[in-house]
C-alpha positions as CSV (number, residue, x, y, z in Angstrom):
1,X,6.3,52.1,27.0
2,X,7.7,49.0,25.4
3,X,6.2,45.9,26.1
4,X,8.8,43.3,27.6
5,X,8.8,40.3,25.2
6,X,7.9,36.9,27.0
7,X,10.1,34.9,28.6
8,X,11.1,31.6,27.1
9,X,11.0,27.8,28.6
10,X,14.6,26.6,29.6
11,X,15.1,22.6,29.1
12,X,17.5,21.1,31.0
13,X,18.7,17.5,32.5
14,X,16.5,14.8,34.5
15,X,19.1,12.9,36.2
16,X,19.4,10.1,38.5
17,X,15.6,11.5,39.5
18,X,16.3,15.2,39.7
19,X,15.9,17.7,37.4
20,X,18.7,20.5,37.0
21,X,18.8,23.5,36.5
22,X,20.8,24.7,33.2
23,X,23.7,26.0,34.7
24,X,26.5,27.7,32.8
25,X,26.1,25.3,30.1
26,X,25.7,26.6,26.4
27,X,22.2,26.6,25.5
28,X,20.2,26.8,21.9
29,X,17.0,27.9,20.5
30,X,14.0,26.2,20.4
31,X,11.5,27.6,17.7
32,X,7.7,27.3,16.8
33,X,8.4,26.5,13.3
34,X,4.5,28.2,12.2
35,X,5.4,31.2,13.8
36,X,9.5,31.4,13.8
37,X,9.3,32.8,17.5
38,X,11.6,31.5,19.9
39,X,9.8,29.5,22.4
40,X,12.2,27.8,24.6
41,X,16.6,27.4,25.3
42,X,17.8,23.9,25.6
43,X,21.0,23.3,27.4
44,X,23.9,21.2,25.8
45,X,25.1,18.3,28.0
46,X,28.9,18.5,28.2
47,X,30.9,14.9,27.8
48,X,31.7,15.5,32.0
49,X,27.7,15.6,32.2
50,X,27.3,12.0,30.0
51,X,30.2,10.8,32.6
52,X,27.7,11.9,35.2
53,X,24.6,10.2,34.0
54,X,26.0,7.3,33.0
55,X,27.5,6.0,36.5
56,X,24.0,7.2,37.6
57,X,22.7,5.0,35.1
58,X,24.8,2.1,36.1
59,X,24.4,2.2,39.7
60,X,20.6,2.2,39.4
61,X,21.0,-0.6,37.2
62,X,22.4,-2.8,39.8
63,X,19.8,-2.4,41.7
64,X,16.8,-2.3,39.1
65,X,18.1,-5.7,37.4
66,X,17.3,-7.4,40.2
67,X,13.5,-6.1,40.9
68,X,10.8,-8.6,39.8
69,X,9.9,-8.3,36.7
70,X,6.1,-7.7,37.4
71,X,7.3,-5.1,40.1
72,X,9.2,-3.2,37.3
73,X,5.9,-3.1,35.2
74,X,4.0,-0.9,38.1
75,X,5.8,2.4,37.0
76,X,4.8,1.8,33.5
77,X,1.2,0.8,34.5
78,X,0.8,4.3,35.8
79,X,2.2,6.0,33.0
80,X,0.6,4.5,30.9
81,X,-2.7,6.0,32.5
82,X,-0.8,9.2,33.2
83,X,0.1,9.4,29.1
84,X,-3.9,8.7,28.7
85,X,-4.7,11.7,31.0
86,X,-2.5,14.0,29.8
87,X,-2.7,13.0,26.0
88,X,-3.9,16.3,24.5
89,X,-0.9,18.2,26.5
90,X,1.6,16.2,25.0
91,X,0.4,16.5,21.4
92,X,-0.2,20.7,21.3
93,X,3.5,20.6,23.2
94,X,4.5,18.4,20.1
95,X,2.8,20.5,17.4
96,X,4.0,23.7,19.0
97,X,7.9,22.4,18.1
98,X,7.5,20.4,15.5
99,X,5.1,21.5,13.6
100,X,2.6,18.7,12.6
101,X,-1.0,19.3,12.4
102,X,-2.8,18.6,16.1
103,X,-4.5,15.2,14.2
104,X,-1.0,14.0,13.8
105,X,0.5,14.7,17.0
106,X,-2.3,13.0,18.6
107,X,-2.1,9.7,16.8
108,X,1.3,9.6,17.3
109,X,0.9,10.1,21.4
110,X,-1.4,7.3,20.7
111,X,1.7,5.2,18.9
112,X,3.6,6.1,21.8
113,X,1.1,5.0,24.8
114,X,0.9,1.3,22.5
115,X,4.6,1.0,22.9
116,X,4.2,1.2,26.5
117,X,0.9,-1.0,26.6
118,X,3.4,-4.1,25.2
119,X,6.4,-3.5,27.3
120,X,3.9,-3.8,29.9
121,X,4.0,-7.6,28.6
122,X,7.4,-8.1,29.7
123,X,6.5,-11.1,32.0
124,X,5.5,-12.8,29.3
125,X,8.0,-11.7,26.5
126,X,10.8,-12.3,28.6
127,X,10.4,-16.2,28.9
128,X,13.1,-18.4,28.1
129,X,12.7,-21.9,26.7
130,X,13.0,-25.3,28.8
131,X,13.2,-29.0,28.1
132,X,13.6,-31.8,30.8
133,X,16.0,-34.6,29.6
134,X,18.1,-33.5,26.9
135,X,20.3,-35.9,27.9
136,X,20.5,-38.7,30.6
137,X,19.3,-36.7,33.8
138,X,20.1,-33.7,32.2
139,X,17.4,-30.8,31.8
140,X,18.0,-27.2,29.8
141,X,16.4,-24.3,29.9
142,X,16.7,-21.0,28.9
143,X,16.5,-17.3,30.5
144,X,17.0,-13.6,29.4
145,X,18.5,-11.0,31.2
146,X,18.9,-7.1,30.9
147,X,22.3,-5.9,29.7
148,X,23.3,-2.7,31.6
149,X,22.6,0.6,30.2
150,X,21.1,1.5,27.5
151,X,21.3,4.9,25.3
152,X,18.4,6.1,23.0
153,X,19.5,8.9,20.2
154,X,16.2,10.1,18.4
155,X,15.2,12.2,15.6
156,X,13.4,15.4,15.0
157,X,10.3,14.2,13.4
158,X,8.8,11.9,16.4
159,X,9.7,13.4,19.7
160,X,6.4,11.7,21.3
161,X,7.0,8.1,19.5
162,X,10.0,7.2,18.7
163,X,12.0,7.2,22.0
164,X,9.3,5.0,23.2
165,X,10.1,2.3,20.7
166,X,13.1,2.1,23.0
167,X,13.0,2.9,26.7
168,X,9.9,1.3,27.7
169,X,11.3,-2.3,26.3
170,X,14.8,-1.1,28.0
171,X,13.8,-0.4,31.3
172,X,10.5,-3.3,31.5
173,X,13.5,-6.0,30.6
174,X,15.9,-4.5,34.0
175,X,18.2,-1.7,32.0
176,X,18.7,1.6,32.9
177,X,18.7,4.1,29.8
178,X,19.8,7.5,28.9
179,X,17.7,9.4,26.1
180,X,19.2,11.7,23.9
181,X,16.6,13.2,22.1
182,X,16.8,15.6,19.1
183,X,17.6,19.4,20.2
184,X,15.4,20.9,17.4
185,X,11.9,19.4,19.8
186,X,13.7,18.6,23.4
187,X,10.2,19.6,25.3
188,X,8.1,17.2,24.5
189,X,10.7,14.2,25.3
190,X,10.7,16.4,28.2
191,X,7.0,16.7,29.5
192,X,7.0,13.0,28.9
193,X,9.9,12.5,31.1
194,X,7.9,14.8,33.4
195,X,5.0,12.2,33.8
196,X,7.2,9.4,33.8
197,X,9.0,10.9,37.1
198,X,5.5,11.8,38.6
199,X,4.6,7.5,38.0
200,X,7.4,6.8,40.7
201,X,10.2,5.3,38.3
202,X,13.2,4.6,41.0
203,X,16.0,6.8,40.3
204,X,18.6,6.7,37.9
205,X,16.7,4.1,36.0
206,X,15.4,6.6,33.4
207,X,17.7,10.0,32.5
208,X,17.2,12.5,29.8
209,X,20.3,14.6,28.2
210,X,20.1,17.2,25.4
211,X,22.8,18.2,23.0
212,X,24.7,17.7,20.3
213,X,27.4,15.5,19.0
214,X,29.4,16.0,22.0
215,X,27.2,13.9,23.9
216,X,26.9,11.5,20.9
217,X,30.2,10.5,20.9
218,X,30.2,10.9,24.7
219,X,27.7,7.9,24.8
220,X,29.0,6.0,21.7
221,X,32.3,5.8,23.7
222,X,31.4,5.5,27.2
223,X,32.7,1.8,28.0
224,X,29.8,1.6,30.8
225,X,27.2,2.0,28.0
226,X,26.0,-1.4,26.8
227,X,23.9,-0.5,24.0
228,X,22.7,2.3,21.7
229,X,19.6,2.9,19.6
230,X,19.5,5.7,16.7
231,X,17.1,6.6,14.5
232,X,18.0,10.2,12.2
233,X,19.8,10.0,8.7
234,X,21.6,7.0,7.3
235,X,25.0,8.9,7.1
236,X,24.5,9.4,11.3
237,X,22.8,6.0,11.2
238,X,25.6,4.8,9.5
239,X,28.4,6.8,11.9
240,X,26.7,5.2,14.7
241,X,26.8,1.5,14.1
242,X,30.3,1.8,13.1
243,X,31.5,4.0,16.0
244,X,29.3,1.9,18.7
245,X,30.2,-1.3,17.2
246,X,33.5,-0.5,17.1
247,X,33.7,-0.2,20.7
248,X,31.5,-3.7,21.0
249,X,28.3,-2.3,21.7
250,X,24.6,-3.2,20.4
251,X,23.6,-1.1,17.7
252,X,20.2,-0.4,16.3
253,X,21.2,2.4,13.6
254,X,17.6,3.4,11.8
255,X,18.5,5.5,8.8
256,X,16.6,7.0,5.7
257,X,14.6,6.2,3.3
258,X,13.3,6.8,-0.1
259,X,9.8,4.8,-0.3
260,X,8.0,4.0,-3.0
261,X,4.5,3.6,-3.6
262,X,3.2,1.5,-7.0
263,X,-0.2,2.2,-8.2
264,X,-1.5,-0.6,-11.1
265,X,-4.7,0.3,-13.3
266,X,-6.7,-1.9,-11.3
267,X,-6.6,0.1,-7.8
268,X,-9.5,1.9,-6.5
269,X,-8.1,5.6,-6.9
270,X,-10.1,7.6,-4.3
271,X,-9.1,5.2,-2.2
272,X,-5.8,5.6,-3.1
273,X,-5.6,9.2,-3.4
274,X,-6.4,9.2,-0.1
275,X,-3.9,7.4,0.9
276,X,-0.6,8.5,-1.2
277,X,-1.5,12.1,0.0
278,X,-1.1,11.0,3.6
279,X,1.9,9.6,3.3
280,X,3.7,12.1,1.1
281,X,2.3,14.8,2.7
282,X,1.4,14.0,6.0
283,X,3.6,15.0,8.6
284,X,5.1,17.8,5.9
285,X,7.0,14.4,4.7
286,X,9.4,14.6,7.3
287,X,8.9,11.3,8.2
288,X,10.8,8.4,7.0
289,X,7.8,6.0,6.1
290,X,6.4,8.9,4.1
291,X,5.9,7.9,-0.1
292,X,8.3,10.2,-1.8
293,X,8.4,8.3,-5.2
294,X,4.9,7.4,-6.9
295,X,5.0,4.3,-9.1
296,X,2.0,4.0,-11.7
297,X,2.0,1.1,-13.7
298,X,1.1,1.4,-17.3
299,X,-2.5,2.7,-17.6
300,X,-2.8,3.9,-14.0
301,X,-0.9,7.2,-14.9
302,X,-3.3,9.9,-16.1
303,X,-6.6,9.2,-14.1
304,X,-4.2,9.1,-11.0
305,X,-2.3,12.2,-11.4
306,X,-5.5,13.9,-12.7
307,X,-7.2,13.1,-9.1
308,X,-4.1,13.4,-7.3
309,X,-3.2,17.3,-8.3
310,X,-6.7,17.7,-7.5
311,X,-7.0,16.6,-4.3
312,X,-4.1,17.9,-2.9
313,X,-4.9,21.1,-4.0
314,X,-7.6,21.1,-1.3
315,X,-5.0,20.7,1.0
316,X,-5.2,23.6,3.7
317,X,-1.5,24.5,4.3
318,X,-1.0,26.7,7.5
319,X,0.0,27.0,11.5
320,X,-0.5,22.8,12.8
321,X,-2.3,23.3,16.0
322,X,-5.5,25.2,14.1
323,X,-8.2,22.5,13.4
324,X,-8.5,21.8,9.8
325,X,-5.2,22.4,8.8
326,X,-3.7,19.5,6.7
327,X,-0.4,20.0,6.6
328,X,1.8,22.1,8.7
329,X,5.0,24.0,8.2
330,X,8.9,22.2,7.9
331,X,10.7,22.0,11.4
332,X,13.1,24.8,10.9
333,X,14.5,27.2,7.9
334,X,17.2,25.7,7.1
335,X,15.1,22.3,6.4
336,X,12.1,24.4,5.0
337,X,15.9,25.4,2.4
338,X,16.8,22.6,2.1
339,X,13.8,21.0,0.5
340,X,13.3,24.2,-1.5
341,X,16.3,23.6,-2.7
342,X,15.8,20.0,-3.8
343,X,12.5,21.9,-5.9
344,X,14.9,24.0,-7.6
345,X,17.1,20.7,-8.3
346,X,14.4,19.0,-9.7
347,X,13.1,22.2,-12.3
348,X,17.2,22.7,-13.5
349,X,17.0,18.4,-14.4
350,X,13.9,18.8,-16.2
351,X,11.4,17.3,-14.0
352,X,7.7,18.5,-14.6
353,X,6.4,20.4,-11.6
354,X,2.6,19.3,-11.6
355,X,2.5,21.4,-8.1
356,X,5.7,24.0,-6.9
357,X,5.6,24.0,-3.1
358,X,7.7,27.0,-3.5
359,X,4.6,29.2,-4.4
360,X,2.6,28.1,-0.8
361,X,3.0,31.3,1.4
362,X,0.9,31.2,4.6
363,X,-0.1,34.6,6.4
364,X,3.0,33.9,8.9
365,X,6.7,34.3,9.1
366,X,6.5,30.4,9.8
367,X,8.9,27.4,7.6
368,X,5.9,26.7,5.4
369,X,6.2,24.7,1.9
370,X,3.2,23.7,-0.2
371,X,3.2,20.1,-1.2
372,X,5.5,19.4,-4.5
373,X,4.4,17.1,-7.4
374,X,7.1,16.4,-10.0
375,X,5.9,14.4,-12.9
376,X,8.5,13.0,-15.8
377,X,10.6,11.9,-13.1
378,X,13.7,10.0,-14.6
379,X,15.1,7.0,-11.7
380,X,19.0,9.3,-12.3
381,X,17.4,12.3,-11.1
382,X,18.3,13.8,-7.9
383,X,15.1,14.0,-6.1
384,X,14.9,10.4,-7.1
385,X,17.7,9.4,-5.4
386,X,18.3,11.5,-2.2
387,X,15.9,11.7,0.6
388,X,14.4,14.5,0.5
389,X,12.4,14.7,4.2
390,X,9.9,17.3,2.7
391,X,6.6,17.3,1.2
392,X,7.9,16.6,-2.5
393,X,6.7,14.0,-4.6
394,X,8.9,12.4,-7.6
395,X,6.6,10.5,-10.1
396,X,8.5,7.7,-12.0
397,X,6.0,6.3,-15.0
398,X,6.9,2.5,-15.7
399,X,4.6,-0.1,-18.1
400,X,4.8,-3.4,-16.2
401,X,5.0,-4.6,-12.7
402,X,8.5,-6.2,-13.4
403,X,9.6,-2.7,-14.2
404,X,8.2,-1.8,-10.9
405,X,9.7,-3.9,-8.8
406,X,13.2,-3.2,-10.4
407,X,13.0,0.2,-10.3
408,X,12.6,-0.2,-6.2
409,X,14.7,-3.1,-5.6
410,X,18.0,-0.9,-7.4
411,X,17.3,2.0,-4.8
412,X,20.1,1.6,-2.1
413,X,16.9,2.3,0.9
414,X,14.8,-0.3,1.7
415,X,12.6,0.9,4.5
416,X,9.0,0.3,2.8
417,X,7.1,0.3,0.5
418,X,3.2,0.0,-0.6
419,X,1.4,-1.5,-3.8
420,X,-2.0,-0.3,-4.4
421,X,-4.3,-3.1,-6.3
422,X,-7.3,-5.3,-6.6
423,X,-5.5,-8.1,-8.1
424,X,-4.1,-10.6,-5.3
425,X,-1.7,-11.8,-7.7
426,X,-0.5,-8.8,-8.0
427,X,0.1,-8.0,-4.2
428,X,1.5,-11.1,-3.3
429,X,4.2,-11.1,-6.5
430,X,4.8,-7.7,-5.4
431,X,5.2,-8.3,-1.5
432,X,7.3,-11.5,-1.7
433,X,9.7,-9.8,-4.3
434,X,10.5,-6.6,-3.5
435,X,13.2,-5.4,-1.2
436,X,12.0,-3.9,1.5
437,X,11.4,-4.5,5.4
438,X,8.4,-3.1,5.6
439,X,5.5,-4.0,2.9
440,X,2.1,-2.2,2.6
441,X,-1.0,-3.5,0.7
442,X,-3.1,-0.9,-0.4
443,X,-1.4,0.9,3.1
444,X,-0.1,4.2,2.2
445,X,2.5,4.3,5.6
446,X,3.3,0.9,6.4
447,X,4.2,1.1,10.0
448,X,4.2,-1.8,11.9
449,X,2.1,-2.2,15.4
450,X,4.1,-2.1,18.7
451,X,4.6,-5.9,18.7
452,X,5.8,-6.0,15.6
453,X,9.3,-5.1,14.0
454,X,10.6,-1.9,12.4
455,X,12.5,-3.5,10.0
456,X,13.9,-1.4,7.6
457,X,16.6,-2.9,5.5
458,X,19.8,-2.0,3.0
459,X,21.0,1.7,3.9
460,X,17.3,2.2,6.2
461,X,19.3,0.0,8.8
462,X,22.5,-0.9,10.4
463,X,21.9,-3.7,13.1
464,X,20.4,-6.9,13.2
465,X,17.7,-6.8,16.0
466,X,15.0,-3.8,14.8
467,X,13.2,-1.7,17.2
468,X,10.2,-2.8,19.1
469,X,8.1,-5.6,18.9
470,X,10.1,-9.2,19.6
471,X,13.2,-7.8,18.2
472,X,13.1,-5.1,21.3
473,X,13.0,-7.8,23.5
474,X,16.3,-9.8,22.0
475,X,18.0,-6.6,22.0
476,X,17.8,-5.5,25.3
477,X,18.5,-9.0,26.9
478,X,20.9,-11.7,26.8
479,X,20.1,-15.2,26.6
480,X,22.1,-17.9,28.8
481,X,21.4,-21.3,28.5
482,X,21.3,-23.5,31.6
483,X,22.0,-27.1,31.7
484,X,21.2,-28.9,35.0
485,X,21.9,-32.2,36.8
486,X,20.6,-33.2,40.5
487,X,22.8,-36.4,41.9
């Protein structure tokens, strides 16, 4: 007898406070990327379906604008505790699609709860500004208000973290929203959305959709959407702004990013070891704070490499939700390809490969590639210029700061960027110069805090308000001024 194979999860729609069921809509595979077995179907919203959710949206909207704001944080009070109960859950869901080791997934549940934790501030971050006599009799002040509804477009590579840089802001300021999420990891947006419904958000206030660009350019054109958030590639990124704008929406587009990290003679090298192998290689570089181009600065080269290739050879490559494991596989084939295609591109323009990925095969029929060194990296090269999103490493040798600090300033991404040193000098020239948005100091990811900006710049962003911190708070409101006179 042949043994029936195991039926798979279907993901479907949470609108207007109901989940549905997926219908005769056109549905797609889900994967474990360790294993390459199917593990769930995610249905495709049509553009009738974004019709749908959006007038949902915008009739729970009317009603939610006008809740008091420390009535609106309740809901997000209790899942907040439900995200602390269930935290483990979400992170082997997260692993099991993605493919990130366990360790990751939980710290970036733990990214996700902070972003809740601050929009829980709202009554604070939403105060205006007031002075009494600005003018004979006259008083001013100032008040922010929610918008309408939002729309949330996220990536792959943070199913847990990123949509929370958006909604929780969205929502705690008085918008409804509409999440989008990637269709390559749609169940952990999913469980998430699960908890959030079980914390007694009013209906309609929160919805999620799956699918592809139909229901991009579904939302992107909907005239009842008032603003839309993306984080992916900077051609989408780019796409985005210009299509949303174009129809005078908000936009925060979050593209890519090729990041560099400098190394002088003078920086502690375990320490910093440690550190570029976490951010190159961490989260199978499919992130886009992850170091992809390693800077040493004159002297610094050959201890550094010498260490580097060592440690990262003690790496343990393999299935992401086994303790232990440091780096897990890429999120499907055609990425895990991709970046072994890049490899090949990088051998053919005569780049040194200090370690080839390409010969890491794990005892599975998962997307697994080893981490990449390339040493003798020219700035012209190809895997100098294109983002990658793998576990590759370029290494560019310059002999002065300056040379640094050029080098990165002519790249066309500025997302971040980290300096490894003991010299203060040499951090502050380095910081105040360089063009980035985001500026670590012996940091190998430098990710900012929940109340603080994500602030790419150049091609990492198309906007002007960034997500979360302040910036989420400006971008979800508008400001009226109010000038008053009593006769």
């Amino acid at each position: 007898m042949i043994a029936s194979q195991p039926s798979v999860e279907t993901v479907s729609f949470y609108i207007n406070g109901q989940w549905e069921s997926t219908g005769n809509r056109k549905l797609a595979s889900v994967t474990n990327p360790a294993t390459g077995v199917e593990i769930a179907q995610v249905a495709y919203a049509t553009a009738e379906d974004v019709d749908r959710v959006v007038k949902a949206a915008h009739a729970a909207y009317l009603k939610w604008r006008d809740v008091p704001v420390v009535e609106r944080m309740q809901p997000l009070y209790r899942y907040k505790m439900l995200l602390e109960k269930h935290h483990n859950e979400l992170a082997s869901a997260l692993t099991t699609e993605n493919g990130k080791t366990i360790d990751d997934a939980r710290a970036e549940v733990r990214r996700a709860i902070q972003m809740v934790e601050v929009a829980c501030g709202m009554p604070s971050l939403m105060m205006g500004d007031s002075l009494n006599d600005v003018s004979s009799g006259i008083d001013s002040h100032t008040i922010r208000q929610p918008i309408g509804v939002c729309a949330g477009i996220t990536p792959f590579n943070f199913p847990a973290m990123v949509p929370m840089w958006m909604w929780p802001f969205a929502i705690a300021a008085g918008n409804a929203f509409i999440l989008k999420p990637s269709e390559k990891v749609p169940m952990t947006p999913t469980l998430a959305t699960k908890f959030l419904d079980e914390a007694g958000l009013p209906a309609g206030v929160f919805n999620l959709i799956h699918g592809d660009k139909i229901a991009v350019d579904a939302l992107l054109h909907h005239p009842l959407v008032r603003a839309v958030s993306f984080v992916g590639s900077t051609p989408v990124a780019r796409y985005i702004y210009k299509t949303a704008a174009a129809e005078g929406k908000r936009v925060q587009a979050l593209g890519g990013a090729k990041n560099h990290l400098v190394v002088m003679p003078d920086a502690n090298l375990p320490k910093t070891v440690e550190n570029i192998i976490s951010s190159a290689f961490g989260a199978a570089g499919e992130r886009c704070l992850a170091g992809s181009v390693l800077v040493p600065v004159g002297d610094a080269a050959e201890p550094l490499l010498k260490l580097l290739v060592e440690k990262v050879n003690e790496v343990r490559v393999g299935d992401g939700i086994q303790e232990g494991v440091g780096m897990g596989p890429l999120v499907t084939k055609e990425h895990r390809d991709r970046v072994a295609g890049y490899i090949d591109k990088g051998v053919q323009e005569g780049a040194k490969p200090l370690l080839d990925g390409r010969a890491s095969k794990p005892a599975s029929d998962g997307f697994f590639l080893g981490p990449t060194i390339f040493d003798g990296v020219k700035p012209e090269m190809t895997i100098a210029r294109d983002e990658i999103f793998g576990p590759v490493l370029s290494v560019i040798r310059v002999p002065t700061l300056e040379d640094a600090i050029a080098l990165v300033n002519s790249a066309p991404f500025g997302n971040a960027t980290s300096i490894f040193t003991s010299s203060g000098k040499a951090a502050r020239d380095y910081s105040a110069r360089v063009e980035a948005g985001m500026v670590g100091v012996n940091v190998g990811v430098a990710a900012p805090m929940a109340f603080f900006p994500f602030a790419g710049w150049k091609n990492s962003f198309f906007g002007d308000l960034h997500a979360h911190g302040k910036d989420a708070v400006m971008f979800y409101t508008e400001q009226k001024v109010l000038m008053t006179r009593w006769f």
